[in-house]
N, C-alpha and C positions, 0 to 999 in steps of 0.2 A: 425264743420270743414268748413263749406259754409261759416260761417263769418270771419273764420281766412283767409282763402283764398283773398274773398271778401277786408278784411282789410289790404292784406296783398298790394295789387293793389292798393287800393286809397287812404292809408295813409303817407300824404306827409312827416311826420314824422321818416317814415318804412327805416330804411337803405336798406333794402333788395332791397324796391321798387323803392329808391333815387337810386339804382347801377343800375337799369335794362339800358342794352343798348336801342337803340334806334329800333332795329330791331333784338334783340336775347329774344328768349322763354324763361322761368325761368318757376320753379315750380310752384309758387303761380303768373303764370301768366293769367289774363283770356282770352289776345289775343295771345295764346299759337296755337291756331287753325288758327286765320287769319294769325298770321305769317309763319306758315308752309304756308297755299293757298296760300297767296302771294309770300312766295319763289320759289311753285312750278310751279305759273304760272309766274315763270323769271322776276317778273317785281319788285324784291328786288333789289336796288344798294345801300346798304349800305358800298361797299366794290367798288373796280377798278374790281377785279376781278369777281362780282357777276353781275353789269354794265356788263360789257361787256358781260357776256353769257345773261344777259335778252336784250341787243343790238342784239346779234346776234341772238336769236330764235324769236325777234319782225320782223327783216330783213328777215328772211328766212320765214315766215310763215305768212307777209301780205302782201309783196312783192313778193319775190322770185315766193314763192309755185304760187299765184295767177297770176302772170302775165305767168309763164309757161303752168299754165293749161292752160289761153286763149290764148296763141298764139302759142301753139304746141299739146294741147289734143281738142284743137274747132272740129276737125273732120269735116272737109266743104265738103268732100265726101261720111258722112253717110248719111245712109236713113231719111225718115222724123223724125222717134223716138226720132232719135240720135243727132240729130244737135239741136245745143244749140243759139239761136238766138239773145239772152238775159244774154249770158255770161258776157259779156264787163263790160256790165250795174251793173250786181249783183259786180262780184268784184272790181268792183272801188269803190262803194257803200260802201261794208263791209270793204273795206281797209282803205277808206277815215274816217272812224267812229271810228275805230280799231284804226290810229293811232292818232288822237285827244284824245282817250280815253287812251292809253297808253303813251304819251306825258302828261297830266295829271295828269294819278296815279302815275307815277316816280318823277313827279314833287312834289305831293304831299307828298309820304313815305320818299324823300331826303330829303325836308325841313323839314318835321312837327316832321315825324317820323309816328307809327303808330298810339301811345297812343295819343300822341300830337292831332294828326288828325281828330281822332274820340271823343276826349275829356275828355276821360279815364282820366286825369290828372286833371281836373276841378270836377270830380265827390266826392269828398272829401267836398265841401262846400254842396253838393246836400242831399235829403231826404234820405232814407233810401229806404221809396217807389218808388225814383225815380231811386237809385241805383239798386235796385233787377228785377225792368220791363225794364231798359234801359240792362243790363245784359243778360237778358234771352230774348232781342231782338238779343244782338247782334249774339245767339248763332242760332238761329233761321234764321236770317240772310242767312247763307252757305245753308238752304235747300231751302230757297224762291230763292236762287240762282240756283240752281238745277232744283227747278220748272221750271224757266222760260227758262232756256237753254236747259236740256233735252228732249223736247216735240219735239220740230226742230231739235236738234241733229240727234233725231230717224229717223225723215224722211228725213232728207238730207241722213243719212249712207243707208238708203233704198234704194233712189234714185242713188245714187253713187254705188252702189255694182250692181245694176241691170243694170248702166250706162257700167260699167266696167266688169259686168259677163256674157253679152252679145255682146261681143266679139267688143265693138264700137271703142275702140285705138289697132289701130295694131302695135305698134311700141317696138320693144324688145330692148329699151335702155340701159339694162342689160345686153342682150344676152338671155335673156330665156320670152316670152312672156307675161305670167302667173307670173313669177317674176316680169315682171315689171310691169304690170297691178296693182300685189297689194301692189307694193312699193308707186305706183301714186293714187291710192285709197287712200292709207294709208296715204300721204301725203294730199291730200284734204280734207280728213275728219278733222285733227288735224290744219288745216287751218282755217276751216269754225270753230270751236270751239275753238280755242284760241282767235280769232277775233271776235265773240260773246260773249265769255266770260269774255274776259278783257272789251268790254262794257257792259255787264248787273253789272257786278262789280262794274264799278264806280256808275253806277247809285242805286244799293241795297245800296251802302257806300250812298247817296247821302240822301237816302230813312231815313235810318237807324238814320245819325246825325238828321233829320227833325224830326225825332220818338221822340227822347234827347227833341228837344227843345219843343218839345208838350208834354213829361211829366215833364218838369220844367215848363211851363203854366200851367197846370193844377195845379201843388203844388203850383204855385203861387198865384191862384183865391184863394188859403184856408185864406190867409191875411183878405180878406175882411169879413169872417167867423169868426174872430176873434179880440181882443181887441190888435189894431196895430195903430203904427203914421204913418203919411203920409211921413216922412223923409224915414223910412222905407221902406214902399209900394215902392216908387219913386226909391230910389235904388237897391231893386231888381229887377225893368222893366228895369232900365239904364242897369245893367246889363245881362239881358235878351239881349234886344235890342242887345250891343254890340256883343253878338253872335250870333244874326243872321246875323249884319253886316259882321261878318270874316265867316261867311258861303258864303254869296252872295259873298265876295269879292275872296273868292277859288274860289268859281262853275261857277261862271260868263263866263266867257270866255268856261268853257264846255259846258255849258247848250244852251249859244247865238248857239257858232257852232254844235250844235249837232240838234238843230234845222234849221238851214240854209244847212247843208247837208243833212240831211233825207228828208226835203220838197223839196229841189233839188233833191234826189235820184226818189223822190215818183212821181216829175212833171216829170223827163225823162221817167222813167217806163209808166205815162201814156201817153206822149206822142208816146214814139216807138209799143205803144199795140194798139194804137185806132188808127193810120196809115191805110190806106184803103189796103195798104199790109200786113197788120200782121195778117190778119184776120185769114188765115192758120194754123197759130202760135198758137194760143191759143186753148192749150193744154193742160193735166196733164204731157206729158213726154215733152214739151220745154217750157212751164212757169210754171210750180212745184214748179221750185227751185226758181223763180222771189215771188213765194208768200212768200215762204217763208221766203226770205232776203227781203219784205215787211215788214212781221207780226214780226221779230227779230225786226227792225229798230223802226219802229211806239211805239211797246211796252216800247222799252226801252225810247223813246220820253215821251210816257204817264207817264211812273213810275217819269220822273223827273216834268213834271208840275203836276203832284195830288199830290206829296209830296211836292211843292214850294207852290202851292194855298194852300192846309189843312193847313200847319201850318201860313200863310199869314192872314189867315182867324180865326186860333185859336188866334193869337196874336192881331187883331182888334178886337176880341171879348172883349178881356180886357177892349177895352174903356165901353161898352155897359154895364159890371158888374159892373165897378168903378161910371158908370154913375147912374146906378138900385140902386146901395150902396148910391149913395149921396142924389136920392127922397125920399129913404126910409127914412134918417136920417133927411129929412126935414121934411117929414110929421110927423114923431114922434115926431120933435121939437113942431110945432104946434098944434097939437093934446093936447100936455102935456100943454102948457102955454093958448090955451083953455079952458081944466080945463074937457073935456065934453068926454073926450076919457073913453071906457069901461075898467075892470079892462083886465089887459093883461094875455095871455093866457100860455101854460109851455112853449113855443119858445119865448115868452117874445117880443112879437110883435104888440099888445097893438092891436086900432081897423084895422089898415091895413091888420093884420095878417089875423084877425077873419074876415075880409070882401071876404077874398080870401078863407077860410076854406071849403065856401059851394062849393066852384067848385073845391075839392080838387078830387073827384072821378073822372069826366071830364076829367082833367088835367092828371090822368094818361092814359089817352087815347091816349095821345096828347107825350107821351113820346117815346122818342125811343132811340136805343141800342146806339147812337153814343153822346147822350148826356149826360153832365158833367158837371163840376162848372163852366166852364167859356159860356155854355148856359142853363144852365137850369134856369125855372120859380118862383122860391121861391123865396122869401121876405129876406131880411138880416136880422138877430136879429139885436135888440136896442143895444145889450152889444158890438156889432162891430166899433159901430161911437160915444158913449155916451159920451165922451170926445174929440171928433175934433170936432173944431170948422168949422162952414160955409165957413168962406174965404180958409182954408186949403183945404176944398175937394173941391171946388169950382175950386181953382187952381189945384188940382192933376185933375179933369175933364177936363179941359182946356187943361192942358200939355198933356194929353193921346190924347185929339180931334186931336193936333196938331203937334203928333209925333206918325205917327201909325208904328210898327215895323213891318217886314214881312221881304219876301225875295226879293232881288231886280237883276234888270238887268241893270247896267249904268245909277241906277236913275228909272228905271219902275220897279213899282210893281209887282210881277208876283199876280195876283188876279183874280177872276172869272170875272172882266170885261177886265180883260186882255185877257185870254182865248178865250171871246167871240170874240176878237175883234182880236185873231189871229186865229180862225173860220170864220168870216166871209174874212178875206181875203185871207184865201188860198181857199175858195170857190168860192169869184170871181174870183182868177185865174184859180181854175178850170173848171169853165165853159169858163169862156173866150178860154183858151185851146183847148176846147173840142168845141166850136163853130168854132175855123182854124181847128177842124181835122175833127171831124162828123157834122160840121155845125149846134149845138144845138145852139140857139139865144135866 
């Protein structure tokens, strides 16, 4: 039943599959679940009419709601508990992130669609093992989604209901106090959650396709495992490569600005806290909610650079195996036209094998959970390269040296020396910063 299913989604042959809309659930569909979240969090326009209600509940609930609560629920006559000093700050913050991220996804599910999107439509050429873990990522997906929303969720509603149950807006816009208290509760709550939801979304989408392309890396390293021409090899990294390019060329503009406002949200936040007036401030009940539209922002930043560097990093690996593949198959050359090589061992890896054999116990020492074909330490079998010749791999080494695939930003790498090097600069900003405000030098 799993594989009719299964077959019924990637087989581009499938009338059933060739009818599916672009954004309508079918039976044997497996984005049967993302399409329903997506519809429910409004941000379907497959339709004028589904547009516009994902327009207007994007309007009313990163605008509207936010700019009310700070310039009519600020409360600048409560007590210290109750005054929010760091309102401004959070929801511009969350709104500005909210609507990049929802600018984005609508951009995205109107063009591509959904299958399109995520690549569902391309899974037909792919393994079988790469269909069943990319599948059962993506179902796993919706709770890592959950993870990271509901944790904040809880304590922002803590925070707001205790804001709001103690009596800090006095204002019966309603007519009845208590009504409107938990109309405006009600309404910030579903505020603060749409607005972190549609961004940790993009980014679990973001997370997800990067998943795809690091287990087509992985089934690709099995090539060099096996008796393959370089014609071959070559065209499955072209088209590897090619998808990572139509991923950086989606994500690019989310990824740039999503980083340019959060290190903006993060340098105001620390700017207006290390103020020689704010010192008062720093509180659980008037910067609570500043960490927490911190720890939302930062996360969702983190989840897009460890999934842009992982697979950046999985995809350079290729050179290093293609490279391991080509010494091996030299030194077997020589070895054998030597004449003095020992008999070969059952991996059929002549004396290279048997030179490494004594430190096979070592070596699993040396192992660990995260490694796979494109790093692990073994030797290639002979029966891999026993037929390409020199110049062949020579040049498939070459071409890899000087075409490394990964994910890119207008031309940069995103890569762990990229990382470091947007580490070290938002650190000298920060000191610097903190040298005009606490005079650290």
């Amino acid at each position: 039943m799993r594989n009719d299913v299964m077959e019924g989604l990637l087989n581009p042959n499938n009338k059933t599959s060739a009818g599916l809309g672009r954004c309508v659930s079918h039976v044997q569909d497996e984005l049967k679940s993302f399409r329903s979240y997506v519809r429910w969090m409004c941000v379907d326009q497959s339709n004028a009419w589904r547009a516009c209600i994902s327009w207007s509940i994007f309007i009313l609930f990163a605008i509207v709601v936010p700019a009310i609560s700070h310039f009519v629920f600020t409360c600048a006559s409560c007590d210290g508990k109750h005054k929010r000093p760091y309102d401004g700050v959070v929801q511009l913050s969350l709104s500005s992130v909210a609507t990049v991220s929802f600018l984005c996804l609508s951009w995205f599910v109107r063009k591509f669609g959904l299958r399109r999107f995520l690549f569902f439509d391309k899974l037909y050429n792919e393994s079988e093992t790469v269909r069943r873990e990319y599948t059962q990522q993506l179902n796993r997906s919706l709770k890592i989604l959950c993870i990271f929303v509901m944790p904040c969720f809880a304590a922002e509603s803590v925070y707001k209901i205790w804001w709001y149950a103690s009596r800090a807006s006095q204002m019966p816009f309603l007519g009845n106090v208590y009504v409107s208290d938990m109309v405006a509760c009600t309404l910030e709550l579903c505020s603060w959650l749409y607005r972190t939801t549609v961004f940790f979304l993009v980014c679990v989408l973001f997370r997800l396709i990067c998943y795809l392309q690091i287990l087509r890396l992985q089934d690709f390293a099995t090539v060099f495992q096996e008796q393959s021409d370089v014609g071959s090899v070559l065209s499955e990294h072209l088209r590897i490569r090619r998808h990572l390019t139509i991923i950086s060329h989606r994500y690019r503009g989310f990824i740039l600005w999503s980083l340019i406002l959060v290190t903006g949200s993060q340098f105001s936040l620390l700017l207006i806290t290390t103020r020689s007036s704010a010192t008062a401030n720093l509180d659980v009940y008037r910067s609570g909610e500043l960490a927490l539209c911190s720890i939302t922002l930062v996360t969702g930043v983190l989840i897009l650079l460890r999934s842009a560097t992982k697979i950046t990093h999985k995809a350079q690996a290729v050179t290093c195996l293609a490279t391991k593949w080509h010494v091996c198959a030299t030194l077997e050359y020589f070895d054998a036209n030597e004449g003095d090589s020992p008999p070969p061992d059952e991996t059929g890896n002549g004396r290279v094998v048997s030179g490494a054999s004594s430190d096979r116990e070592s070596d699993s020492d040396l192992a660990s959970d995260d490694q796979d074909e494109l790093e692990n330490a073994k030797f290639v079998p002979s029966y891999a390269y026993s037929t390409i010749s020199y110049q062949k791999r020579q040049a498939l080494v070459t071409y890899l040296e000087n075409n490394r695939a990964g994910i890119t930003i207008y031309g940069f790498t995103l890569d762990r020396s990229t990382l470091h090097t947007i580490f070290m600069l938002e650190l000298s900003l920060i000191l610097w910063l903190l040298g005009k405000t606490v005079g650290i030098s």
